[in-house]
Wavefront OBJ file of the C-alpha trace (Angstrom):
o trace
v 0.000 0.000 0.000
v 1.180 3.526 -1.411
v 2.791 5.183 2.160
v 0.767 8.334 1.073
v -2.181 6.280 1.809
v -1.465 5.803 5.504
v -2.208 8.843 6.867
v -5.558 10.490 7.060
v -7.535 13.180 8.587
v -10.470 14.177 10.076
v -13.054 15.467 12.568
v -15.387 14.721 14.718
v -18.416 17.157 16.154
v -20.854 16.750 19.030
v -23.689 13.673 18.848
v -26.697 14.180 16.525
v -25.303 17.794 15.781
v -27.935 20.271 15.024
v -27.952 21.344 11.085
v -28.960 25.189 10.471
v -31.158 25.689 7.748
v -29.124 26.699 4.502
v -28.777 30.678 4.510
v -28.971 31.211 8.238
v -27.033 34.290 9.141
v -24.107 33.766 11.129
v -23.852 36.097 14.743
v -22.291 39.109 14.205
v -18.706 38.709 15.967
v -17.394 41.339 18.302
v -15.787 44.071 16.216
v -15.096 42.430 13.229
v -12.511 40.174 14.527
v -10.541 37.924 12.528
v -7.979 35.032 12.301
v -5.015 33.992 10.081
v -4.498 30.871 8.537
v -2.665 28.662 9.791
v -4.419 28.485 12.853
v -1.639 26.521 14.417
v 1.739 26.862 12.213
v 3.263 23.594 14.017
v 3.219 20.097 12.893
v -0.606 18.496 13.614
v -1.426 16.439 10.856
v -4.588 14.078 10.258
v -6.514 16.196 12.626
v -10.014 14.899 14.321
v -11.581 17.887 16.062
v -14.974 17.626 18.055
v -16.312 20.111 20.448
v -17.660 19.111 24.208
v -19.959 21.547 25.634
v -18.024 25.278 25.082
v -14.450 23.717 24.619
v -13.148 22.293 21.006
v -10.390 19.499 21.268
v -8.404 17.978 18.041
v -6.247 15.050 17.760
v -3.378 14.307 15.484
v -0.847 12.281 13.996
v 2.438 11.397 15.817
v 3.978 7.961 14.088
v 7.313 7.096 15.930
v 6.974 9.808 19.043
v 6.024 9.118 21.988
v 3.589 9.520 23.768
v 1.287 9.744 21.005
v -1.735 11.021 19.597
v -1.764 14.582 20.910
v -4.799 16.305 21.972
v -5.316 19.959 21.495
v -7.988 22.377 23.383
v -9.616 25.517 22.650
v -12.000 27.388 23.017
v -12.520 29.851 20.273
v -11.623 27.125 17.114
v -8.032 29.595 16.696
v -6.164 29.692 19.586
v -4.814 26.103 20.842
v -2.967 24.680 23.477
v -1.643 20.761 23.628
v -3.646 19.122 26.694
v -2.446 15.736 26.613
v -1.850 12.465 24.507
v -4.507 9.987 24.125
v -1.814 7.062 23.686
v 0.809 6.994 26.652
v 3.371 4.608 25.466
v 4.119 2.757 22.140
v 3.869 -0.573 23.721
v 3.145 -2.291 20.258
v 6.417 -4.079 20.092
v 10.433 -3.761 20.640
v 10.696 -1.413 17.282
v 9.120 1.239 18.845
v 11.694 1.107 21.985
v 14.617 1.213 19.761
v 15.324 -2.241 20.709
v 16.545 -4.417 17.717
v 14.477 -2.350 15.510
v 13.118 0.808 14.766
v 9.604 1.701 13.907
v 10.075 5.451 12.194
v 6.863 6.377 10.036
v 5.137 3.806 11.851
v 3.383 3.791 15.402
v 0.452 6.571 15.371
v -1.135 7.346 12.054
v -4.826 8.936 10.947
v -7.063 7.719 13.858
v -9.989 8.992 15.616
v -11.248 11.211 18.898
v -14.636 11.236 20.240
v -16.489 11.968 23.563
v -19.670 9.799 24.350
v -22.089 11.741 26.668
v -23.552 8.871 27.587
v -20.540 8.008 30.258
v -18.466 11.340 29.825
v -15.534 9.450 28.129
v -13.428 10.669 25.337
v -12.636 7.515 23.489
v -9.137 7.917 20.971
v -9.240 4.986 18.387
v -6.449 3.900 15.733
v -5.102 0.686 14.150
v -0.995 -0.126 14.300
v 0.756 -1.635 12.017
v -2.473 -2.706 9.725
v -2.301 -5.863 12.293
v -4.843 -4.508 14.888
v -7.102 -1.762 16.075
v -6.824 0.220 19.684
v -8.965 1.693 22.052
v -8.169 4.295 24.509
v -10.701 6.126 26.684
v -10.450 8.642 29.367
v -12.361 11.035 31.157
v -10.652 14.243 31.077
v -8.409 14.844 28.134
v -5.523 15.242 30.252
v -5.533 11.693 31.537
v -4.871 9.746 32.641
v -5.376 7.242 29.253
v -5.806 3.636 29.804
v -6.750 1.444 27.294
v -9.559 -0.429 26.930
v -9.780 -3.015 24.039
v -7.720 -4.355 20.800
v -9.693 -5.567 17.933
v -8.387 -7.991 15.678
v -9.165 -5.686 12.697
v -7.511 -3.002 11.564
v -9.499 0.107 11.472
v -7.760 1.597 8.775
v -8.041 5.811 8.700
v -10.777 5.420 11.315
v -13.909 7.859 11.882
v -15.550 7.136 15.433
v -19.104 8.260 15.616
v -21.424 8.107 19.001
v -24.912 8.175 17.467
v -27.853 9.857 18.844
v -29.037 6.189 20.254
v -25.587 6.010 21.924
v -24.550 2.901 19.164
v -20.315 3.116 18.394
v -19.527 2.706 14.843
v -16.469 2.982 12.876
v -16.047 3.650 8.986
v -12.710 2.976 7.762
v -10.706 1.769 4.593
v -9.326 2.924 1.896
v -10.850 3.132 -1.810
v -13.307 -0.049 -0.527
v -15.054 2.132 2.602
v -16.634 -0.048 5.253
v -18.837 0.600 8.624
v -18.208 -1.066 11.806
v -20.664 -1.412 14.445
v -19.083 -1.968 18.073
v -20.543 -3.917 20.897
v -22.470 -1.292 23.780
v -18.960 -1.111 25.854
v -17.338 -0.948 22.618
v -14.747 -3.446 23.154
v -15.741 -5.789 20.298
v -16.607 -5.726 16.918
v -20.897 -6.828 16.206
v -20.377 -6.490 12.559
v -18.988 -5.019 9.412
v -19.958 -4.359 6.091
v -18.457 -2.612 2.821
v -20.528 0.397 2.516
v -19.029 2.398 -0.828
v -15.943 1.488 -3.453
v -14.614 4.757 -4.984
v -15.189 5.383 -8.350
v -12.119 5.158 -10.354
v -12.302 8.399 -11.850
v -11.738 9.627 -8.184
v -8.749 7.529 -7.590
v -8.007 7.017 -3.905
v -10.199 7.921 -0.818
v -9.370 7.413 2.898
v -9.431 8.873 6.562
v -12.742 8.433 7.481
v -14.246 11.023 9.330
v -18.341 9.728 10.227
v -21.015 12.208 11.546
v -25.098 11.837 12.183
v -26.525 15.131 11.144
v -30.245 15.789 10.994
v -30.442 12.056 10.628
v -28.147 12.073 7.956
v -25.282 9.839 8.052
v -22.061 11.509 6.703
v -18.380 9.903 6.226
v -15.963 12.615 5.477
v -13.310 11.252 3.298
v -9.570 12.756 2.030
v -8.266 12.377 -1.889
v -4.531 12.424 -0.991
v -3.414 15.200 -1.519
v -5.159 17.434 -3.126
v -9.383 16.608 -2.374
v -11.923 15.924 0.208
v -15.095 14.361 -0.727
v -18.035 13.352 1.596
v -20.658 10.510 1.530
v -24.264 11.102 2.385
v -26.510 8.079 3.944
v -30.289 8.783 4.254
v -31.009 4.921 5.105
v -28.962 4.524 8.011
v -24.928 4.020 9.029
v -24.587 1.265 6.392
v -26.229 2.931 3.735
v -25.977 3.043 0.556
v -24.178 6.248 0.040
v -23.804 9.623 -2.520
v -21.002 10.886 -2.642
v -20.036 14.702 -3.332
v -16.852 16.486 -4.202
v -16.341 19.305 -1.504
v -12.853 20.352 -2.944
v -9.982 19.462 -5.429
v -6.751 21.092 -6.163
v -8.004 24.225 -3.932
v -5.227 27.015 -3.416
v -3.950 26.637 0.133
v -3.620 30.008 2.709
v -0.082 29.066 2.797
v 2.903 30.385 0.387
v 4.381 27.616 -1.218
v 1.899 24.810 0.512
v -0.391 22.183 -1.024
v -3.888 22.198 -0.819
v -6.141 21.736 2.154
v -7.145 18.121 2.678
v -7.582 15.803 5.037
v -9.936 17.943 7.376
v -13.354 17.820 9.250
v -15.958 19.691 10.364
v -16.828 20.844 13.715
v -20.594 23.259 14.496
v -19.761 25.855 17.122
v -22.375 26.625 20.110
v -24.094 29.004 17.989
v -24.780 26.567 15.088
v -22.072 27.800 12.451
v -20.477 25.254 10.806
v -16.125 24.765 10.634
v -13.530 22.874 8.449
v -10.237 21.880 10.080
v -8.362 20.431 7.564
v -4.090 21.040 7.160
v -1.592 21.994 4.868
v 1.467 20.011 3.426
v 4.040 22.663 4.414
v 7.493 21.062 4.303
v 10.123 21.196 6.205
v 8.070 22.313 8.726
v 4.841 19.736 8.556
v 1.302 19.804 8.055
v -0.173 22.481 9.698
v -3.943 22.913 10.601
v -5.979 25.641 8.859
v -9.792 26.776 9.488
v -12.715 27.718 7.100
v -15.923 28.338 7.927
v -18.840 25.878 6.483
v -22.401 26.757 4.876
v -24.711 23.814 3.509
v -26.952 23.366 0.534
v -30.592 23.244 1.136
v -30.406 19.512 0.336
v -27.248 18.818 3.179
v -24.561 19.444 1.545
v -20.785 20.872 2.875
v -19.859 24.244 1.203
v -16.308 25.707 2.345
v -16.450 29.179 2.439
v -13.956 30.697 -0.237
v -12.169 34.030 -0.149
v -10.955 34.846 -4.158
v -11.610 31.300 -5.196
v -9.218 29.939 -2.561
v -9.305 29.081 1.271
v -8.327 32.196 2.885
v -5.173 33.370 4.543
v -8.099 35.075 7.522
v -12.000 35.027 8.112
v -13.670 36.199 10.669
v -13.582 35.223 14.091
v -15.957 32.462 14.826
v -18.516 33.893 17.048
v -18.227 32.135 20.380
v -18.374 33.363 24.088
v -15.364 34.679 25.863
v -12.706 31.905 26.934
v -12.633 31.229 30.182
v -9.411 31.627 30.229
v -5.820 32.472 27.962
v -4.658 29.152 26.650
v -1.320 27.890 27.237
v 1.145 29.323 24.637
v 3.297 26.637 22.279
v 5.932 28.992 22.232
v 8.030 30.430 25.140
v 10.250 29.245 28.124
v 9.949 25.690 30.013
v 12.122 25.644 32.961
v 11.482 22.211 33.277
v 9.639 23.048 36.550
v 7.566 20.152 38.948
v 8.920 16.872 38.218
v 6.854 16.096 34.739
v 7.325 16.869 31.132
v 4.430 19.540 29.680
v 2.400 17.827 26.970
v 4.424 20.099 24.348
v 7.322 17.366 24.623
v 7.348 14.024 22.814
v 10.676 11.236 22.716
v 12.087 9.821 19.710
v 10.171 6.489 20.034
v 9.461 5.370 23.773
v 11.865 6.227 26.612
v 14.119 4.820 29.107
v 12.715 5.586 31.973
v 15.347 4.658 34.302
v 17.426 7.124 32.168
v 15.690 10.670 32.301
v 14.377 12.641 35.110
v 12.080 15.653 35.829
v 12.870 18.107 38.591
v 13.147 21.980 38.419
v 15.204 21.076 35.518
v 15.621 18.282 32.937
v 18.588 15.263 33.503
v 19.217 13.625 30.380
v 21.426 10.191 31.112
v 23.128 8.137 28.037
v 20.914 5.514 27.649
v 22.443 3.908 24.457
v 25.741 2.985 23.121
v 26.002 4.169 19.710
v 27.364 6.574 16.916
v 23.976 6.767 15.615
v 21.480 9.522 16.980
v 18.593 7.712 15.176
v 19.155 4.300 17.373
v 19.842 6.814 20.260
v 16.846 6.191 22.884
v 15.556 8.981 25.373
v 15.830 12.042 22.268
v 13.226 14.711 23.505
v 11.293 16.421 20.752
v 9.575 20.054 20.221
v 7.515 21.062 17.381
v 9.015 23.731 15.315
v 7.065 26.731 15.048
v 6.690 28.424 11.292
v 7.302 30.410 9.892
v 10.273 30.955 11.654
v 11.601 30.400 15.072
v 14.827 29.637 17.208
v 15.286 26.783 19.869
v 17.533 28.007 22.861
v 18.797 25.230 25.384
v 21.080 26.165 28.625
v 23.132 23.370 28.967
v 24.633 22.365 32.000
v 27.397 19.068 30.567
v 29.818 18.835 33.654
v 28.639 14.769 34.291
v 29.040 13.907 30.581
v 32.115 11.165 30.342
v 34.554 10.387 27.949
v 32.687 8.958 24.395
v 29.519 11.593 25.245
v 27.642 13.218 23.016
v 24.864 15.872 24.076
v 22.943 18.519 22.242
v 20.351 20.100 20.340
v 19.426 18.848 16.809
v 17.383 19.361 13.935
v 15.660 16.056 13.347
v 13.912 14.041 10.549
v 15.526 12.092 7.958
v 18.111 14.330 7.035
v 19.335 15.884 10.332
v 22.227 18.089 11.952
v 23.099 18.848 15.338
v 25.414 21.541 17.718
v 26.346 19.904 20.800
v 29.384 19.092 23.375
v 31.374 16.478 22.475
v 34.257 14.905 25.041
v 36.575 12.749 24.103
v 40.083 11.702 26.004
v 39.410 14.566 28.753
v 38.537 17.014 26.305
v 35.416 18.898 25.395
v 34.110 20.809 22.245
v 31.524 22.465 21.203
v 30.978 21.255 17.603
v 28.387 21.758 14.877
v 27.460 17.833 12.566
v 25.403 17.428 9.339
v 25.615 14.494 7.463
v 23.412 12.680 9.275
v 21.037 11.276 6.894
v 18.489 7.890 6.176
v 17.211 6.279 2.899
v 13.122 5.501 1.885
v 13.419 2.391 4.105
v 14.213 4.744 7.268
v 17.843 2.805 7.438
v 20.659 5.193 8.480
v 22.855 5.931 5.474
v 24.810 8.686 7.244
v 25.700 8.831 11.052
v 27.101 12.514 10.685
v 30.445 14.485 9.638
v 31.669 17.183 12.204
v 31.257 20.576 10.007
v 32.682 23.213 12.887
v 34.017 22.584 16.192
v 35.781 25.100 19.450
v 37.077 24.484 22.672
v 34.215 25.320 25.513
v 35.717 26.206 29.115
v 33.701 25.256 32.024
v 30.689 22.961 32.766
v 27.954 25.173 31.258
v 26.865 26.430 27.604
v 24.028 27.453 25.321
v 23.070 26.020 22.437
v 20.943 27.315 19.671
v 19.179 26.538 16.285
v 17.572 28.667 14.346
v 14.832 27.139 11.674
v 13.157 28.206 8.860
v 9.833 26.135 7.909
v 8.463 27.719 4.812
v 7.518 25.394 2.476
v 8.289 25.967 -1.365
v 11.659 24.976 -0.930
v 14.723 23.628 1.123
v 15.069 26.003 3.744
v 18.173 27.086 5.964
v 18.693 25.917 9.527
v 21.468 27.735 11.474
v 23.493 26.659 14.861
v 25.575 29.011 17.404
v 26.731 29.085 21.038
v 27.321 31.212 23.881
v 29.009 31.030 26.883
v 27.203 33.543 29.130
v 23.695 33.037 27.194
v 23.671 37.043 26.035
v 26.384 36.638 23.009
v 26.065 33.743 20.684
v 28.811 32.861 18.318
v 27.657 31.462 14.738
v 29.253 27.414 14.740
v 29.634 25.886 10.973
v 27.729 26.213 7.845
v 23.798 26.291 6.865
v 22.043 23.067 7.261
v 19.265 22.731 4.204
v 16.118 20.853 5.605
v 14.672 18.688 3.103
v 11.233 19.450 2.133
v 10.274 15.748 0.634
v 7.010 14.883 2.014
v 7.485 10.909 2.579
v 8.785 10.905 5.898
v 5.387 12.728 6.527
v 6.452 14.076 10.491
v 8.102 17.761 9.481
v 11.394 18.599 11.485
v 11.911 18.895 14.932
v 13.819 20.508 17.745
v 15.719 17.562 19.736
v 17.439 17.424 23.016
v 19.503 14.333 23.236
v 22.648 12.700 24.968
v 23.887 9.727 24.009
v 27.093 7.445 24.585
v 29.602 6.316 22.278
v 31.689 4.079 24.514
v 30.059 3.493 27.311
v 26.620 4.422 29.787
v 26.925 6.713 32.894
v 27.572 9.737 32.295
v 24.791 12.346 31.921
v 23.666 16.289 31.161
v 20.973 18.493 32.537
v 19.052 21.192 30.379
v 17.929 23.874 32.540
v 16.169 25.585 30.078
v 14.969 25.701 26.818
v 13.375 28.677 25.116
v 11.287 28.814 21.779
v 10.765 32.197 20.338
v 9.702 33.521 17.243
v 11.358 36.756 15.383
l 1 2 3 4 5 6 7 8 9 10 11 12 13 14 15 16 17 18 19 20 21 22 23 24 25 26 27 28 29 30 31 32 33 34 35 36 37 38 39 40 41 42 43 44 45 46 47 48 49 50 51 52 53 54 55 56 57 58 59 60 61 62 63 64 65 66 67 68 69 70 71 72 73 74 75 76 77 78 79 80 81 82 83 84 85 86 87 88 89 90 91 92 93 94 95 96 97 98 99 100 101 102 103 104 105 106 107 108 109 110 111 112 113 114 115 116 117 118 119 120 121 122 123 124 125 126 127 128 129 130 131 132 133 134 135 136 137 138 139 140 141 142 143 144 145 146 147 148 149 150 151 152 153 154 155 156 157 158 159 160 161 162 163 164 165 166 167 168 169 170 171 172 173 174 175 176 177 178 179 180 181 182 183 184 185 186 187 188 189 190 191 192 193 194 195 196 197 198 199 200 201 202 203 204 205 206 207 208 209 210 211 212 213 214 215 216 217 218 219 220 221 222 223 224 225 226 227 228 229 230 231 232 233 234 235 236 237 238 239 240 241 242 243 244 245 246 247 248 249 250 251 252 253 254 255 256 257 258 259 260 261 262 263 264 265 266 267 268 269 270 271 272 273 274 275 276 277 278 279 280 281 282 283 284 285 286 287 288 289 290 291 292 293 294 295 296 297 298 299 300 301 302 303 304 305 306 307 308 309 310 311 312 313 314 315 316 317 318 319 320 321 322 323 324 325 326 327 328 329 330 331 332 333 334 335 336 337 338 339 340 341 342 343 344 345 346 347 348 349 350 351 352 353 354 355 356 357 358 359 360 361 362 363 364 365 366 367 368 369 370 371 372 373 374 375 376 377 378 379 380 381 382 383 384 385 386 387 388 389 390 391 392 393 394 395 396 397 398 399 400 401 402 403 404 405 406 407 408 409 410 411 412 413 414 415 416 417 418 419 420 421 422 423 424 425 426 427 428 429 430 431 432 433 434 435 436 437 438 439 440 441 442 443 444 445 446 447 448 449 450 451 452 453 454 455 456 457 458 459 460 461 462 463 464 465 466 467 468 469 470 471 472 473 474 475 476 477 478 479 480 481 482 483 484 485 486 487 488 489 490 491 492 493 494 495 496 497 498 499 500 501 502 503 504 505 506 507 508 509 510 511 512 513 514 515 516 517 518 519 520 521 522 523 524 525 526 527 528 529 530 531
């Protein structure tokens, strides 16, 4: 199956949604307000956004990271903060620990969020590894997740919808689209059935997205990359089904981006309608963008165009005032309490025994290697577009002899500045090089570009990235030794903009051992800013 396929998108909105009549006038927002797309310029791809009483949540993509399956709150439909993960360890096999194997663009793909009123439970549901299908529920986004059932099939691009009669059912697949119906606790499967086959003039559709509207049954379906068609079911969840373009090859609000896909719709309080769908925007990602929604007197999807595109801004949806700011994805973490914040996510699962939490962040080797993409316990941050810099204080007086430890620019073409000691001796040096084929194998464990000689026990480390897509774009690395004046270390790194290892570059913190395990760093802050 064609990797492009694996990944979908999607939404999710409140149970039996109310449908305003075609026409109805949207409320008047305060002042004329509006928004900018992207909503969120960070890396959240195959979104599924549903709203709970006056609060909007989305989840998202994560493959390889860990935890996984993000899930974002707001309460406006533009301003969003990460909450928590739906999935709280990768424990689908040694690949995903780094141990023997490696599971990059595996692990957490196009799946599904929904909230059943019925028991207040959010329920997160995805298959791995086309072998099996997951359930997670919980009832506060937050946490804690536990999970509640595997089903031998694999949900593939999964929609979860709660109907109105408080029934589960799934629709999934991809080009042959099927309905599930789960048992009342929704740990088993009661019975499945092929509900549409795409037309071949279409081509490929997949990430399932399934709603009840008005009585209407709706699955919400992506044409990779470039389309997003929907299926409309007047006889019930197993149909038959119409089917309707919504859009194809539509200009995207971003310079240099593709086209909006892989989206779903979401009805505020007020009864306006929303389309969450994101934008291919490499190196950085696929970053979510809003449009608002009007229907056809028959029940049809209309996205809302600005100049025969989707706009760069709209107005503000008209919703009451937040009850509060949200929590900002840029800024300082001081690594405060003795828990990661829900912005951070490891290179596959961690070593627990190896990393600690408390007023300030201990990284200990936890691997033996010359390869950063075997090394375990690498902490990631979402770059944020279009531009921003990742500052790290760096305190490396435990590291030992073999030790390296630093901040990185990570996918499958990476570079990194950190502190390297070797014999009794420690530099600051600047590597590229470090580089993997289609198959995610390493074909390049990294060639030291820059290095100087750093006194002391203490530095600070910077990259600087820039995540427009159109193009390779330049990432930059420096140093300073009193955190005020940074010194520029080695050349421009270019960060590929190829689309296939899907998850767009990262910020890394990581500290791994060449000869042997004990020695250690501690980051005692890290900083994202924008210009």
């Amino acid at each position: 199956m064609d990797r492009r396929r694996a990944l979908a998108a999607g939404a999710g909105l409140v149970t039996g949604a109310f449908l305003p009549l075609a026409g109805t006038p949207r409320t008047a927002t305060a002042a004329a307000a509006t928004y900018t797309n992207p909503v969120v310029w960070q890396d959240f791809a195959d979104i599924d956004i549903i709203r709970v009483g006056a609060t909007y949540y989305a989840s998202a993509s994560t493959m390889h990271y860990s935890p996984g399956a993000p899930v974002l709150r707001s309460y406006d439909l533009v301003n969003w903060e990460i909450a928590g993960h739906s999935v709280p360890v990768l424990d689908f096999g040694a690949k995903y620990d780094l141990n023997g194997a490696r599971g990059y663009v595996r692990g957490i793909w196009a799946s599904s969020l929904a909230y059943r009123p019925s028991n207040r439970t959010f329920y997160w549901l995805g298959q791995i590894d086309f072998a099996r299908t997951y359930v997670y529920t919980a009832t506060a986004v937050e946490g804690p997740w536990n999970r509640l059932t595997t089903i031998s099939t694999p949900y593939y691009d999964a929609g979860l919808l709660v109907d109105t009669d408080d029934t589960l059912y799934v629709a999934y697949g991809n080009t042959n689209i099927s309905v599930a119906q789960l048992s009342p606790d929704g740990r088993s499967q009661v019975r499945t059935q092929q509900v549409f086959t795409t037309p071949s003039s279409v081509g490929t559709l997949e990430g399932s997205r399934f709603y009840k509207i008005n009585g209407q049954y709706y699955i919400f379906l992506t044409r990779p990359a470039n389309g997003q068609y929907i299926l409309k079911s007047s006889s019930g969840p197993f149909g038959p089904y119409t089917m309707r373009q919504v859009l194809l090859d539509l200009r995207g609000p971003i310079p240099g981006g593709g086209v909006p896909h892989q989206g779903g719709l979401v009805q505020t309080q007020g009864g306006a309608w929303y389309y969450m769908a994101f934008v291919d925007a490499y190196p950085g990602g696929r970053m979510p963008a809003l449009a608002p929604v009007t229907w056809t007197a028959d029940g049809w999807p209309v996205v809302q165009l600005v100049n025969g595109a989707w706009g760069t801004s709209y107005p503000s949806p008209a919703v009451p005032a937040p009850p509060r700011q949200v929590t900002p994805m840029t800024g300082v973490d001081t690594f405060d309490g003795t828990s990661l914040k829900p912005r951070w996510e490891w290179n596959h699962n961690p070593d627990n025994t190896k990393w600690s939490v408390d007023n300030g962040l201990t990284l200990r080797t936890a691997t033996v290697t010359n390869d950063l993409y075997w090394a375990r316990n690498t902490l990631t941050h979402r770059i944020q577009g279009p531009t921003s810099t990742a500052t790290v204080q760096l305190d490396f007086s435990a590291m030992r002899d073999g030790d390296r430890a630093g901040l990185a620019l990570l996918r499958d073409s990476s570079a990194w500045i950190g502190v390297r000691r070797d014999a009794g001796v420690t530099r600051v040096a600047m590597v590229n090089g470090l580089t993997m084929d289609g198959n995610w194998n390493t074909t390049g464990t990294g060639t030291e570009a820059a290095s100087a000689p750093v006194p002391g026990g203490r530095l600070w480390l910077r990259a600087s990235a820039d995540i427009r897509p159109g193009s390779a774009r330049p990432g930059t690395f420096s140093y300073s030794t009193d955190g005020t004046n940074f010194t520029r270390l080695g050349p421009s790194f270019s960060m590929g903009n190829d689309w296939r290892f899907f998850m767009g570059y990262r910020f890394a913190l990581f500290n791994y051992a060449t000869q042997a395990l004990g020695g250690s760093v501690r980051v005692q802050r890290f900083e994202l800013s924008t210009p």
